[in-house]
C-alpha angles and dihedrals in degrees: 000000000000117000120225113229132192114250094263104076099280096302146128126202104213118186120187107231114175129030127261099216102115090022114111123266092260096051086054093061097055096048084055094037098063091055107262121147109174133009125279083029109153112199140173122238129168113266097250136149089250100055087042089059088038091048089048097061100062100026077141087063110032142025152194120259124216 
């Protein structure tokens, strides 16, 4: 089964935008699950399924750099 992967490698350049402090628990964990530490952090994460989902459930919070 062949994976399809975005032009850039395979990853995805996540930055966190907006603070979790009045979102929900579960909004908070997948924040930090997805590796941020600080605000205005841009990481690098493989383009998966599971980042993407990750990446769906707080699109208020993070978002995908160019």
């Amino acid at each position: 089964m062949a994976k399809k992967l975005s032009q850039s490698g395979g990853k995805l350049q996540l930055k966190w935008v907006r603070s979790a402090i009045c979102a929900p628990v579960k909004h908070k964990r997948v924040v930090k699950g997805l590796g941020f530490t600080r605000l205005n952090q841009v990481i690098e994460r493989p383009d998966t399924p599971a980042i993407r989902g990750m990446v769906a459930k707080v699109p208020h919070l993070v978002e995908i750099v160019q």
